[in-house]
LOMAR-8791 format. One record per atom (N, C-alpha, C): x, y, z; atom name; residue in three letters; residue number from 1. Coordinates in steps of 0.05 Angstrom, whole numbers, plus 5000, padded with zeros to 4 digits. Atoms other than C-alpha are relative to their C-alpha. Last residue first. Layout:
<atoms>
- X|Y|Z|CA|Ala|NUM
...
</atoms>
This chain:
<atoms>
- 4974|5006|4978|N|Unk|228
- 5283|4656|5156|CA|Unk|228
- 4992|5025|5023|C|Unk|228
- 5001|4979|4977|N|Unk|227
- 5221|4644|5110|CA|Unk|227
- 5020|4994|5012|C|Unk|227
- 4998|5007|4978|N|Unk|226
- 5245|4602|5045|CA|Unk|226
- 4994|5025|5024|C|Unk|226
- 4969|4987|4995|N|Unk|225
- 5207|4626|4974|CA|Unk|225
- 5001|4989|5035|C|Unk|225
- 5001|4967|4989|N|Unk|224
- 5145|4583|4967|CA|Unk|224
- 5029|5003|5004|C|Unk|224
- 4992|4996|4971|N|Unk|223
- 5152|4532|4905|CA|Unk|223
- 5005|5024|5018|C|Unk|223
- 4982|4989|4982|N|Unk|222
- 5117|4534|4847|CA|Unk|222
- 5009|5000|5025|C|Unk|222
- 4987|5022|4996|N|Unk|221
- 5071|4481|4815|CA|Unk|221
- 5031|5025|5006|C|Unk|221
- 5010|5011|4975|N|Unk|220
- 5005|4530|4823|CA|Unk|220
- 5025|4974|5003|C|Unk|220
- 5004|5012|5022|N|Unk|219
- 5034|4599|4790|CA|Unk|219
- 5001|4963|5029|C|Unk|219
- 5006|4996|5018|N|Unk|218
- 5075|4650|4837|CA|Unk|218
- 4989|4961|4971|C|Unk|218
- 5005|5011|5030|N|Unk|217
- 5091|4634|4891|CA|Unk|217
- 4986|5006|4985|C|Unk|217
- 5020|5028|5005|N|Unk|216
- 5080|4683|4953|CA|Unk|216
- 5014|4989|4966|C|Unk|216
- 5024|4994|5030|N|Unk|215
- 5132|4741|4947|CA|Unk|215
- 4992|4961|5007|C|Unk|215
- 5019|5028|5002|N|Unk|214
- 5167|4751|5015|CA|Unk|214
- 4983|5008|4972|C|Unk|214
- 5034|4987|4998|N|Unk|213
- 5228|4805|5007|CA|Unk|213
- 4983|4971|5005|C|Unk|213
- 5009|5009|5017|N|Unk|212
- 5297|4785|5049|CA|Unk|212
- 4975|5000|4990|C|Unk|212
- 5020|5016|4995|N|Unk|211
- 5336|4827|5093|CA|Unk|211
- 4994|4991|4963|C|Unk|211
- 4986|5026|4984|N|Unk|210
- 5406|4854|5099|CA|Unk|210
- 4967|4987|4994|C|Unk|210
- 5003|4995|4973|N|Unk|209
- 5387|4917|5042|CA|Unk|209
- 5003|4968|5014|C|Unk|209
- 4996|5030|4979|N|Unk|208
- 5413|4922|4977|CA|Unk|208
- 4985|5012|5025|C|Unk|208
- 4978|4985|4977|N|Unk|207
- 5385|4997|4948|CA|Unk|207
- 4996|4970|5010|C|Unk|207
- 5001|5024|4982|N|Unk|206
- 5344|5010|4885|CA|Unk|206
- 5029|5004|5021|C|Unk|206
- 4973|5000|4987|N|Unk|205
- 5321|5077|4852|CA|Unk|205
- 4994|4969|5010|C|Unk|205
- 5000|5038|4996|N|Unk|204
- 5268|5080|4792|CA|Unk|204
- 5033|5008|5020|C|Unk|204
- 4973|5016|5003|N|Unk|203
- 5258|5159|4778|CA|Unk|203
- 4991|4970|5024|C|Unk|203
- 4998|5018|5031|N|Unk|202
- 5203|5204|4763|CA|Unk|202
- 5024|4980|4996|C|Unk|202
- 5005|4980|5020|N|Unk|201
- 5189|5224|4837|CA|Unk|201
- 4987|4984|4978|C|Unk|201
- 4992|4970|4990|N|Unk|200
- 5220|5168|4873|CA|Unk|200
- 4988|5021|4984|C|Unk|200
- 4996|4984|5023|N|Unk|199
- 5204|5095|4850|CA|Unk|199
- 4992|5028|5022|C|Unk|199
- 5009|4983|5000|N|Unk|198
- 5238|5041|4898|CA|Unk|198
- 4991|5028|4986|C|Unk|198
- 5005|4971|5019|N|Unk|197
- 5263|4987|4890|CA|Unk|197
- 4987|5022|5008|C|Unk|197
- 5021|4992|4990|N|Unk|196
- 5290|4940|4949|CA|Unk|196
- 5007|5027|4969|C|Unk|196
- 4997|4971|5007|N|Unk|195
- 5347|4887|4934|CA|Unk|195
- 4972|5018|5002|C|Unk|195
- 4987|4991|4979|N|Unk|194
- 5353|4828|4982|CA|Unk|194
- 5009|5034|4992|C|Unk|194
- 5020|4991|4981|N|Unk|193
- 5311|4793|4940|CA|Unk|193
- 5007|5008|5023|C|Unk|193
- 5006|4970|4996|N|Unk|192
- 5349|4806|4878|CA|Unk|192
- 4980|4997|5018|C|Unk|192
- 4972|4987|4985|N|Unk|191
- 5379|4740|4870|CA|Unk|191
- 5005|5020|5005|C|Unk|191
- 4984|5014|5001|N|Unk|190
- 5307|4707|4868|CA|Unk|190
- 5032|5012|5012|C|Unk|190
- 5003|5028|5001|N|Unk|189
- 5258|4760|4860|CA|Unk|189
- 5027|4985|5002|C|Unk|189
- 4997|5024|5019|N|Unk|188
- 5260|4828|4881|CA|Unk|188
- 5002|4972|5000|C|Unk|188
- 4961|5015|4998|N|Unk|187
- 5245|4872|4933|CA|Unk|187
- 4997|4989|4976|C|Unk|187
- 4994|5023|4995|N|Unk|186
- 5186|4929|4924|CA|Unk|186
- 5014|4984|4991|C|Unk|186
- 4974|5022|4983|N|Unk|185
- 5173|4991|4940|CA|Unk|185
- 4991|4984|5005|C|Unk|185
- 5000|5026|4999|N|Unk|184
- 5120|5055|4908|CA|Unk|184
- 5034|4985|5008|C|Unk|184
- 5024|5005|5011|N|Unk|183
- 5109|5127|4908|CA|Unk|183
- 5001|4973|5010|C|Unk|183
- 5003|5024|5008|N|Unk|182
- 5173|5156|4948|CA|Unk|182
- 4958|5002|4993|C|Unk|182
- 5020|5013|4988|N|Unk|181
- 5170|5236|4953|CA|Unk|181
- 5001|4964|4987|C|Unk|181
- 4992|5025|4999|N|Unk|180
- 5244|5261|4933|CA|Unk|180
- 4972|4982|5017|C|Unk|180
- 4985|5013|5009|N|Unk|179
- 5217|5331|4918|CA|Unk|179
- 5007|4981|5021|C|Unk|179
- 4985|5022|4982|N|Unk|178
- 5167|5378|4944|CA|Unk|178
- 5006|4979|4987|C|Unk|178
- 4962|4997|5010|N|Unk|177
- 5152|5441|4903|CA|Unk|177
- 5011|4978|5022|C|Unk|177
- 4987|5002|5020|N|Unk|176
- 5083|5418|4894|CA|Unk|176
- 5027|5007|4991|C|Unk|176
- 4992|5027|5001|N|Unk|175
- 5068|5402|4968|CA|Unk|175
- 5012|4999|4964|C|Unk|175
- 5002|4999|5037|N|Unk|174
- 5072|5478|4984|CA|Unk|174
- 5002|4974|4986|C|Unk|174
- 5024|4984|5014|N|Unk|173
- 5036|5474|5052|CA|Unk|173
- 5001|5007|4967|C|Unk|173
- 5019|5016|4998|N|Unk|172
- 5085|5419|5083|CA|Unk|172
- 4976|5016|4977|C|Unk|172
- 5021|4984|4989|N|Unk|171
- 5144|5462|5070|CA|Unk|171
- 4973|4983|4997|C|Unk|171
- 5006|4992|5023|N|Unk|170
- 5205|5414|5061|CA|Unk|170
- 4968|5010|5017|C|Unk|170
- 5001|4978|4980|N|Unk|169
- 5241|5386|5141|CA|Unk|169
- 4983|5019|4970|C|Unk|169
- 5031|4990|4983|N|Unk|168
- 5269|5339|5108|CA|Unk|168
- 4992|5029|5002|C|Unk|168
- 4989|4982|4970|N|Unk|167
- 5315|5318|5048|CA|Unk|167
- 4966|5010|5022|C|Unk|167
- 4994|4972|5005|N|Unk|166
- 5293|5275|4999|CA|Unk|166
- 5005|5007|5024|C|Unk|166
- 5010|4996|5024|N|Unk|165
- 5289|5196|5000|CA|Unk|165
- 5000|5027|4993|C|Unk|165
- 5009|4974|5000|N|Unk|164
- 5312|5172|5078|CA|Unk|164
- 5001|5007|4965|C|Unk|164
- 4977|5008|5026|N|Unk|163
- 5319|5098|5084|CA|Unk|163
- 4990|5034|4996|C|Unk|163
- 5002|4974|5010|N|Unk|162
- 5283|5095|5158|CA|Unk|162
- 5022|5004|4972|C|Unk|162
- 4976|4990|5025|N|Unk|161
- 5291|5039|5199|CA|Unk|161
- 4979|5023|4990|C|Unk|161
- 4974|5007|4997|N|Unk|160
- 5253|5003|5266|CA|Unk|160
- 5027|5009|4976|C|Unk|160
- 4976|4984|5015|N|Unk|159
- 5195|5038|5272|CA|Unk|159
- 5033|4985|5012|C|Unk|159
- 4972|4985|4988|N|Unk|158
- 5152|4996|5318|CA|Unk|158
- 5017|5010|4983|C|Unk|158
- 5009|4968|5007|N|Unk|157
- 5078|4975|5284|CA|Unk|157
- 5022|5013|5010|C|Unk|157
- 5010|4989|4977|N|Unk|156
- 5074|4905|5321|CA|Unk|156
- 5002|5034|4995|C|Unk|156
- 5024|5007|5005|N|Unk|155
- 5091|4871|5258|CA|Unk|155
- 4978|5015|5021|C|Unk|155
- 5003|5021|4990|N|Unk|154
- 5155|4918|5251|CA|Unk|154
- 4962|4979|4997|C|Unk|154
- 5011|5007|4974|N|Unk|153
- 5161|4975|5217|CA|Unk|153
- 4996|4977|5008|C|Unk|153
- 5001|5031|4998|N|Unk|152
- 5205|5007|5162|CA|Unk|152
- 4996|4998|5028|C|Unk|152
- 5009|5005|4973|N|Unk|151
- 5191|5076|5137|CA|Unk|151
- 5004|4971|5006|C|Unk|151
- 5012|5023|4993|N|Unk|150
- 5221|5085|5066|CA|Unk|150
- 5001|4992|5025|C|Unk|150
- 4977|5015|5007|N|Unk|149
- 5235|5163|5049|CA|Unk|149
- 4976|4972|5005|C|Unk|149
- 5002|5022|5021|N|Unk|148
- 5203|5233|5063|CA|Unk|148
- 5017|4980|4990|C|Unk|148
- 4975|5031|4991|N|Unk|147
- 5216|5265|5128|CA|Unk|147
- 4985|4975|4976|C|Unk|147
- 4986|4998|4988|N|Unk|146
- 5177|5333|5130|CA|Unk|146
- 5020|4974|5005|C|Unk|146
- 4971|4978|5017|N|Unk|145
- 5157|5331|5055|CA|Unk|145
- 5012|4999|5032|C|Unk|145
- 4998|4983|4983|N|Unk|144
- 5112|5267|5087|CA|Unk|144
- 5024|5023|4988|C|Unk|144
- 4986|4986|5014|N|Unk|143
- 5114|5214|5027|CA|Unk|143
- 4984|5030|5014|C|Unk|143
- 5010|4971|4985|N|Unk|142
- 5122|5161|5065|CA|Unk|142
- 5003|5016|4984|C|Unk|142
- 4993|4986|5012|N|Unk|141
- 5139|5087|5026|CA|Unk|141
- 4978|5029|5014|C|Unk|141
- 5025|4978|5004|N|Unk|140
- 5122|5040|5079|CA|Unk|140
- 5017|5022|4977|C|Unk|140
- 4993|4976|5010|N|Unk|139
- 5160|4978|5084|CA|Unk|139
- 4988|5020|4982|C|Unk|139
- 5009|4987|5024|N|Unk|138
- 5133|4926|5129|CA|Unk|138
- 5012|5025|4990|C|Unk|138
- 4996|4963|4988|N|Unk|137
- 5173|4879|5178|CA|Unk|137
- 4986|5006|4974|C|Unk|137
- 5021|4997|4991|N|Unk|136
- 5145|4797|5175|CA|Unk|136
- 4997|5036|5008|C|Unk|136
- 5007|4993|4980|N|Unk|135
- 5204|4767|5171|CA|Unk|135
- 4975|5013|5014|C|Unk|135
- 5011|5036|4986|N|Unk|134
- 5202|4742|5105|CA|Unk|134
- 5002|4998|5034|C|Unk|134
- 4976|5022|5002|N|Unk|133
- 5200|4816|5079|CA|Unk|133
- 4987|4978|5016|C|Unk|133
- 4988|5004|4981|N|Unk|132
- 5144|4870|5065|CA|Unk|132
- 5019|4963|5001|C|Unk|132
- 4995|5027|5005|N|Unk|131
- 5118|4914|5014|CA|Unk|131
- 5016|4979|5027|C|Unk|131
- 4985|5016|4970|N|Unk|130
- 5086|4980|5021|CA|Unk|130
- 4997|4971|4986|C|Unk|130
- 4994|5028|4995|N|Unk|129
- 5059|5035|4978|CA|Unk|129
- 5016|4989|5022|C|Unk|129
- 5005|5009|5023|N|Unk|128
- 5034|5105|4991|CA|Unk|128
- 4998|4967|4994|C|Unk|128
- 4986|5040|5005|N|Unk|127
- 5046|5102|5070|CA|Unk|127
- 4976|5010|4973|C|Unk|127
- 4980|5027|5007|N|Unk|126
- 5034|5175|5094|CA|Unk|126
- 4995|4982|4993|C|Unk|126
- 5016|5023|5019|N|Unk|125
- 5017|5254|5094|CA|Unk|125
- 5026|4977|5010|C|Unk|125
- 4987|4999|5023|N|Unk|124
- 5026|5286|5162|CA|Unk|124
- 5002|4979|4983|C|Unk|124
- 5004|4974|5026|N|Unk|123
- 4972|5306|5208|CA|Unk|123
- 5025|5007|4979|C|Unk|123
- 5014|4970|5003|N|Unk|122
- 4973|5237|5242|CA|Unk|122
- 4997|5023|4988|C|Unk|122
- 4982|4971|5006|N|Unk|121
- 5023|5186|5216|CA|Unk|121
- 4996|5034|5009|C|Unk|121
- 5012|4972|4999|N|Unk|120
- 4992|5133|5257|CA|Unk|120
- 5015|5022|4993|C|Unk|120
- 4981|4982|5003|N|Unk|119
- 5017|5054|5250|CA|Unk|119
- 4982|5031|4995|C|Unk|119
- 4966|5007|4993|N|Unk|118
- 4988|4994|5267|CA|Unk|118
- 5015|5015|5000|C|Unk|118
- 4991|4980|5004|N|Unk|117
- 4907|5014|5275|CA|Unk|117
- 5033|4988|5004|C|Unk|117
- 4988|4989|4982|N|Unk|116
- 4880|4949|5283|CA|Unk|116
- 5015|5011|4987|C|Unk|116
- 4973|4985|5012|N|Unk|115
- 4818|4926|5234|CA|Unk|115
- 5019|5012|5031|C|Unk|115
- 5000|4971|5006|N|Unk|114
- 4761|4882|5268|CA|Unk|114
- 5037|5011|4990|C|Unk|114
- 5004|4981|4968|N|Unk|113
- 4754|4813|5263|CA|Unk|113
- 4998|5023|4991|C|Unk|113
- 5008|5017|4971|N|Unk|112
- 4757|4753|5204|CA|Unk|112
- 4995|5011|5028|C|Unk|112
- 4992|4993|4979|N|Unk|111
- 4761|4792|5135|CA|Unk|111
- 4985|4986|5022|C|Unk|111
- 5022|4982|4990|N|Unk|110
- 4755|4745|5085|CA|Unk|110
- 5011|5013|5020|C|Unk|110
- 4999|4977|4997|N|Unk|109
- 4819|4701|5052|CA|Unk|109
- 4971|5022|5005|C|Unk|109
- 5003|4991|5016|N|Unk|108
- 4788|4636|5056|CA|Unk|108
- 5010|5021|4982|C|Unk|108
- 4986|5009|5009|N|Unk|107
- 4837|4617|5114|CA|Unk|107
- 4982|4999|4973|C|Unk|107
- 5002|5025|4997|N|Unk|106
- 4811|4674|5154|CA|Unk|106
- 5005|4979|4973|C|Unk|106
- 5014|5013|5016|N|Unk|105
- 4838|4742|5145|CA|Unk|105
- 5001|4977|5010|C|Unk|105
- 5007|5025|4991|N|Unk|104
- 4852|4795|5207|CA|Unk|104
- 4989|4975|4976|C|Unk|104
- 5023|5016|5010|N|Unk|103
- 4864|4866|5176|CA|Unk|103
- 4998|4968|5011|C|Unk|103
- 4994|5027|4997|N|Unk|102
- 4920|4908|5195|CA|Unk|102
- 4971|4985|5006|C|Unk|102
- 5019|5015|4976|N|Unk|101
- 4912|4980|5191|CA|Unk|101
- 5010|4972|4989|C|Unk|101
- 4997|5023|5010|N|Unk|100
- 4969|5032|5167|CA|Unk|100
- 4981|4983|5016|C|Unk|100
- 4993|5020|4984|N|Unk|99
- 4948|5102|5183|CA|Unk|99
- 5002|4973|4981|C|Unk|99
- 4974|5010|5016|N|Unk|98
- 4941|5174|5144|CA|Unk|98
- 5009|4977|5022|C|Unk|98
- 4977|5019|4985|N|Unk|97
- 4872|5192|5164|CA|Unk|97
- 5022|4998|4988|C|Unk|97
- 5019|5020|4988|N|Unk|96
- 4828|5251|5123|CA|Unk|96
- 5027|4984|5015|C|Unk|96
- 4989|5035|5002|N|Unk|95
- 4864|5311|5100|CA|Unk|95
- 4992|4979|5022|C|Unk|95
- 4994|5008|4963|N|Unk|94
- 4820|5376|5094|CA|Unk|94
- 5001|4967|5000|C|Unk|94
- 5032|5003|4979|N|Unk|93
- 4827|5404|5025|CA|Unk|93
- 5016|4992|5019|C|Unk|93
- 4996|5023|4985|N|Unk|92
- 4887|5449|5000|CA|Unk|92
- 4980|4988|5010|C|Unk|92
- 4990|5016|4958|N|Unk|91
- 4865|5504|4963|CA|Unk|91
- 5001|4974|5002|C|Unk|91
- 5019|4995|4986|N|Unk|90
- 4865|5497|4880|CA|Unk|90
- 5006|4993|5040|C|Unk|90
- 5015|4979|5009|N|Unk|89
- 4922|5501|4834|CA|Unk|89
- 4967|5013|5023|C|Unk|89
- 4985|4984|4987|N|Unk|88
- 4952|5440|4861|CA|Unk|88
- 4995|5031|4995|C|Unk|88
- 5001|4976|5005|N|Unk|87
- 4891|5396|4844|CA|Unk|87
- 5022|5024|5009|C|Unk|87
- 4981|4987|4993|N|Unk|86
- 4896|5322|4857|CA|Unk|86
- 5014|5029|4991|C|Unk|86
- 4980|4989|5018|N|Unk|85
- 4825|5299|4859|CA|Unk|85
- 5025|5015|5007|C|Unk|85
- 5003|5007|5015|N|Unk|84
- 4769|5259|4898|CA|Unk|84
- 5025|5013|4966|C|Unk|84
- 5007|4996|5036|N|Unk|83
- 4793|5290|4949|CA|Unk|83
- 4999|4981|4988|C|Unk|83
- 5030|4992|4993|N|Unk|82
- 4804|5289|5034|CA|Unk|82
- 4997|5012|4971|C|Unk|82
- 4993|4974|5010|N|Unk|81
- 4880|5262|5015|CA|Unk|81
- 4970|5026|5007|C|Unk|81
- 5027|4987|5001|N|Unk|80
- 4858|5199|5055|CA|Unk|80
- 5016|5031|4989|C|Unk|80
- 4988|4976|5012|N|Unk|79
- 4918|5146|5049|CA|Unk|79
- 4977|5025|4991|C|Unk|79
- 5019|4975|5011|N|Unk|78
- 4897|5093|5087|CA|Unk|78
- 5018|5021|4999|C|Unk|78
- 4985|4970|4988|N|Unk|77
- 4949|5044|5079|CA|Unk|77
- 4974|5012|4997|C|Unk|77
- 5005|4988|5011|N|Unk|76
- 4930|4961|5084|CA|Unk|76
- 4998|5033|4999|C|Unk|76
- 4995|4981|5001|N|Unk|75
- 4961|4899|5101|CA|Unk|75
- 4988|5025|4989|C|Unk|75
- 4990|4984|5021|N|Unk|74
- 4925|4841|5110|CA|Unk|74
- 5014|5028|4997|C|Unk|74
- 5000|4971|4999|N|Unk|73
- 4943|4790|5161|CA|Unk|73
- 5000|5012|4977|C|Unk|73
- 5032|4992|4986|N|Unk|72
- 4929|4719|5167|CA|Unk|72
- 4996|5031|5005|C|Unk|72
- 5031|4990|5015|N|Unk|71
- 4973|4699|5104|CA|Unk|71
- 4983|5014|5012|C|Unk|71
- 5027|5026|4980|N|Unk|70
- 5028|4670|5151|CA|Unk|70
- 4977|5006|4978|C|Unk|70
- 4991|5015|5021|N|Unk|69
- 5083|4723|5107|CA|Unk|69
- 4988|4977|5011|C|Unk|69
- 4981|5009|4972|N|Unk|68
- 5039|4780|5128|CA|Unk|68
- 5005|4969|4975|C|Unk|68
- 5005|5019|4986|N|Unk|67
- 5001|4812|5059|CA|Unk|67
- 5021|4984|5015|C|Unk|67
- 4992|5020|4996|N|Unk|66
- 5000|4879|5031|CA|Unk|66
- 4993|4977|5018|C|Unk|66
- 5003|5022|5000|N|Unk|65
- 4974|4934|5004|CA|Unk|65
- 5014|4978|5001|C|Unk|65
- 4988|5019|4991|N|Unk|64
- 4983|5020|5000|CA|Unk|64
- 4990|4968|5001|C|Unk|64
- 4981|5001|5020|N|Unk|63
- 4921|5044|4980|CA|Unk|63
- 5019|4991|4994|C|Unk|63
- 4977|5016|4999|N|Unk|62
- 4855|5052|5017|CA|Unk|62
- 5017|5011|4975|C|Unk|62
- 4982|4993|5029|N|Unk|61
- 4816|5119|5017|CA|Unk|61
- 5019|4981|4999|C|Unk|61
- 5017|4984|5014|N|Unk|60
- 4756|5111|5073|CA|Unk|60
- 5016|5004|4970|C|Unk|60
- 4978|4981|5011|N|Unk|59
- 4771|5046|5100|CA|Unk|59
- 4990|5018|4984|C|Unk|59
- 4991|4984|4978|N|Unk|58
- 4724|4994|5130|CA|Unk|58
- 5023|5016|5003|C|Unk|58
- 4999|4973|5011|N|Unk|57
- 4706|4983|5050|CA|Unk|57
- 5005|5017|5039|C|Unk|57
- 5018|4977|4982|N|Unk|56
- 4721|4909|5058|CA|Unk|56
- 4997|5028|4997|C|Unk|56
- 4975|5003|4973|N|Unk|55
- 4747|4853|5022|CA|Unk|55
- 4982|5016|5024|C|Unk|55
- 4993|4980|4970|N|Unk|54
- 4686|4865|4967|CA|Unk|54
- 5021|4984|5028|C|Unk|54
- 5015|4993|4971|N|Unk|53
- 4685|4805|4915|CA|Unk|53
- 5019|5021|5019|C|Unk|53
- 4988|4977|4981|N|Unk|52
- 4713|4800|4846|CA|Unk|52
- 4975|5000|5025|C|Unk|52
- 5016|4990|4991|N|Unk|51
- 4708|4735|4803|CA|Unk|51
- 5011|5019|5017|C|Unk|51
- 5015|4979|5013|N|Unk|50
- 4759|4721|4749|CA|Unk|50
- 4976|5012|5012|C|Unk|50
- 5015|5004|5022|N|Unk|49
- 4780|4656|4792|CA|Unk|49
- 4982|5016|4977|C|Unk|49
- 5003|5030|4998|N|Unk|48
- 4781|4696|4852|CA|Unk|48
- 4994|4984|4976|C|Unk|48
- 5004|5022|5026|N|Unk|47
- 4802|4762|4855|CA|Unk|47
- 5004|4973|5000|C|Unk|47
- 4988|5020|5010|N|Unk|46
- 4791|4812|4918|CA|Unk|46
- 4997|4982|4972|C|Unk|46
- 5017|5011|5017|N|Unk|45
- 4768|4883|4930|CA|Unk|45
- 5031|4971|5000|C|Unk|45
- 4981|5024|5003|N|Unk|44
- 4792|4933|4980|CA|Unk|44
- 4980|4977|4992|C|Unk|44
- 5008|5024|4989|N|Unk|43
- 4738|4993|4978|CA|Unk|43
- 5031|4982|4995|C|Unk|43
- 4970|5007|5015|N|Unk|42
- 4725|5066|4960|CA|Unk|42
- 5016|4973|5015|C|Unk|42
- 4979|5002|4978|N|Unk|41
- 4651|5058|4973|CA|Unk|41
- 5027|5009|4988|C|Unk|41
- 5010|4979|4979|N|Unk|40
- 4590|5089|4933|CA|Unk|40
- 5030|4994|5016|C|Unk|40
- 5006|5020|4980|N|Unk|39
- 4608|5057|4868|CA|Unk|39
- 5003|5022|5022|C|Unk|39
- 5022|5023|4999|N|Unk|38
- 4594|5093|4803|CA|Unk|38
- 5001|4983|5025|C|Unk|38
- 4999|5032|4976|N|Unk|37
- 4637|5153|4817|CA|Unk|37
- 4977|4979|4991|C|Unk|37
- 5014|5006|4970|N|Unk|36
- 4626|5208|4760|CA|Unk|36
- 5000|4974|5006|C|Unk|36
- 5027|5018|5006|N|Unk|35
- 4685|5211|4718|CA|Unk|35
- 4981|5002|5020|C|Unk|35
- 5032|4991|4997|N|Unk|34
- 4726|5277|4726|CA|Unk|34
- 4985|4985|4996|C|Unk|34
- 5019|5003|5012|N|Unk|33
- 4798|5234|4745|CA|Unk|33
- 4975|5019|5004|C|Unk|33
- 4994|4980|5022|N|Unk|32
- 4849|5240|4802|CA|Unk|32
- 4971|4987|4984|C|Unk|32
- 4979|4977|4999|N|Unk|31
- 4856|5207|4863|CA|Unk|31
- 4993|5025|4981|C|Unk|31
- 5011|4977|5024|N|Unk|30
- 4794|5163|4879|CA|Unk|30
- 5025|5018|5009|C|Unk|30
- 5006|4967|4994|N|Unk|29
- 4811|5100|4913|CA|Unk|29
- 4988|5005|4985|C|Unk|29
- 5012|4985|5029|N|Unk|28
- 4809|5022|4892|CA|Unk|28
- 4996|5029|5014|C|Unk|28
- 5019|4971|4990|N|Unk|27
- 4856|4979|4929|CA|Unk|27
- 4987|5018|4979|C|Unk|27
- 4985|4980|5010|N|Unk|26
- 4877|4906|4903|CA|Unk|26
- 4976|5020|5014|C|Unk|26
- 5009|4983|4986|N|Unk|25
- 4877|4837|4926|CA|Unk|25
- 5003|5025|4996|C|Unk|25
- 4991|4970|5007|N|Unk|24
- 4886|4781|4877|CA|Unk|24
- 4982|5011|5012|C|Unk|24
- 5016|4988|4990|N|Unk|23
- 4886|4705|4904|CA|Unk|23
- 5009|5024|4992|C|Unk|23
- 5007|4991|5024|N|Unk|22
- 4935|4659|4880|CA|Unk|22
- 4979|5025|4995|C|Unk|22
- 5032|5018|5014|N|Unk|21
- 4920|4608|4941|CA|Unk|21
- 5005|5014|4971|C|Unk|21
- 4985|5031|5012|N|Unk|20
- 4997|4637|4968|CA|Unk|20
- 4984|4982|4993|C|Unk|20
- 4992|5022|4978|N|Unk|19
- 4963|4705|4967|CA|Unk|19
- 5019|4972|4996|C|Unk|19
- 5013|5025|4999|N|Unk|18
- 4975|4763|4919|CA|Unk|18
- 5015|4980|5022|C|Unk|18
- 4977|5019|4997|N|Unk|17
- 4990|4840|4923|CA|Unk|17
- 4981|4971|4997|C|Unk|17
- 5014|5037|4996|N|Unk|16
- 4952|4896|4885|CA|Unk|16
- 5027|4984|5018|C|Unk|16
- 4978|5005|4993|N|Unk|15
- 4960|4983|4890|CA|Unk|15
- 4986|4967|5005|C|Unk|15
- 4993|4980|4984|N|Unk|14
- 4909|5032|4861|CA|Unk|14
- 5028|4980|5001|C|Unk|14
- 4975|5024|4987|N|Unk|13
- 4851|5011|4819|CA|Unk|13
- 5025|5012|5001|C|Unk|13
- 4964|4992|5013|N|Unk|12
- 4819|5084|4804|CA|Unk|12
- 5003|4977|5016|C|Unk|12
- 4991|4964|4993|N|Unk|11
- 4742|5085|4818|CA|Unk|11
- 5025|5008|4988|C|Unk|11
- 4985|4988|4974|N|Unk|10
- 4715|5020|4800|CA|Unk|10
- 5007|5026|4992|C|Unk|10
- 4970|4987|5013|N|Unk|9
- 4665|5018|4737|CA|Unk|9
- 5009|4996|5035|C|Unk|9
- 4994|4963|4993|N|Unk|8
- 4594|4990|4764|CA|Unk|8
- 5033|4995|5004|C|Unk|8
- 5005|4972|5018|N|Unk|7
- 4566|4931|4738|CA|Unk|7
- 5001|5023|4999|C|Unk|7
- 5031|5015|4993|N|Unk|6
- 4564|4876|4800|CA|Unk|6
- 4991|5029|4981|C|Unk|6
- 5016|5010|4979|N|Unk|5
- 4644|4902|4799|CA|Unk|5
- 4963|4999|5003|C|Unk|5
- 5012|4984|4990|N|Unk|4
- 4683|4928|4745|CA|Unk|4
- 4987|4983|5026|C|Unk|4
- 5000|4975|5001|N|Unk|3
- 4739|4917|4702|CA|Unk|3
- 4974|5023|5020|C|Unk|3
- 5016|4985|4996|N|Unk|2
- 4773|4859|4714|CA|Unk|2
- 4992|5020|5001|C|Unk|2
- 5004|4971|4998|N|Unk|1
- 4818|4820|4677|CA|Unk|1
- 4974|5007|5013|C|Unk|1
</atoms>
């Protein structure tokens, strides 16, 4: 367990995946909560043997997270709401990026280059969570009221599906009467890795799909699931 970093509380831990070393990677925003901030960044943080070290904070509101099924890529969503809180009662602030970047790790897990922009929702909200198959496609949970559902992209960032989750075309400016927003998605294990969850609202949906998810082993005399 971890609860803080070099003695200062995180912000709101957010969204984790792990490597095939065992390695825990998780996002730390600010959504909600009146605590005051103890850390200056909102940052991607790793776990090593109960130690935590900074990933990187070259992101202003990570959240979404994942990892390529090679390891040398991290996945990661900026999800910039421009708040420290989710207030529907109060104006709308001014919304920061909504992109998926792709991170470069070296065989420590560290970041190894600079971040590439993979995917650009521009002035509409996107990619909560994301999980991705043994191919190497990522699946974005969008939760755009104009076309809210599960975005599926390639490694090269190409929209290649779309699992649609509420109806479109919903008034961007009233976001509290907007329904079927995905939160989170991901496949299952073993004879369910060809099934995709997804939580909707307040509801748990799943849906076969032709592909297969990648989950690193789990535990150090496991075997890795087959890439095809």
């Amino acid at each position: 367990m971890a609860a803080d970093i070099l003695g200062k509380r995180f912000n709101s831990p957010n969204d984790l995946c792990i490597d095939r070393a065992g390695r825990i990677y998780f996002t730390d925003p600010r959504y909600v909560g009146d605590e005051t901030r103890e850390l200056q960044h909102r940052a991607v943080y790793r776990i090593v043997n109960g130690d935590v070290f900074e990933v990187t904070h070259d992101i202003s509101k990570p959240n979404g997270i994942a990892i390529s099924p090679d390891g040398a890529l991290l996945y990661v969503a900026e999800h910039d709401n421009g708040s420290d809180r989710i207030d529907f009662k109060q104006p709308l602030p001014v919304q920061g990026a909504m992109k998926v970047f792709a991170f470069p790790l070296d065989r420590d897990g560290n970041v190894s280059g600079p971040r590439k922009t993979l995917y650009d929702f521009g002035r509409e909200k996107g990619c909560d969570g994301m999980c991705v198959d043994t191919r190497g496609n990522l699946y974005l949970t969008v939760r755009s009221p104009q076309r809210p559902g599960v975005l599926v992209i390639d490694s090269q960032g190409k929209e290649i599906a779309h699992i649609p989750t509420g109806p479109k075309n919903q008034r961007s400016d009233r976001p509290e009467e907007a329904v079927g927003l995905p939160s989170n998605v991901e496949f299952g294990r073993g004879n369910d890795a060809q099934t995709l969850y997804v939580t909707v609202d307040r509801s748990l949906y799943r849906i076969r799909v032709k592909s297969r998810g990648m989950h690193h082993p789990l535990g150090s005399n496991a075997s890795a699931e087959p890439v095809d």
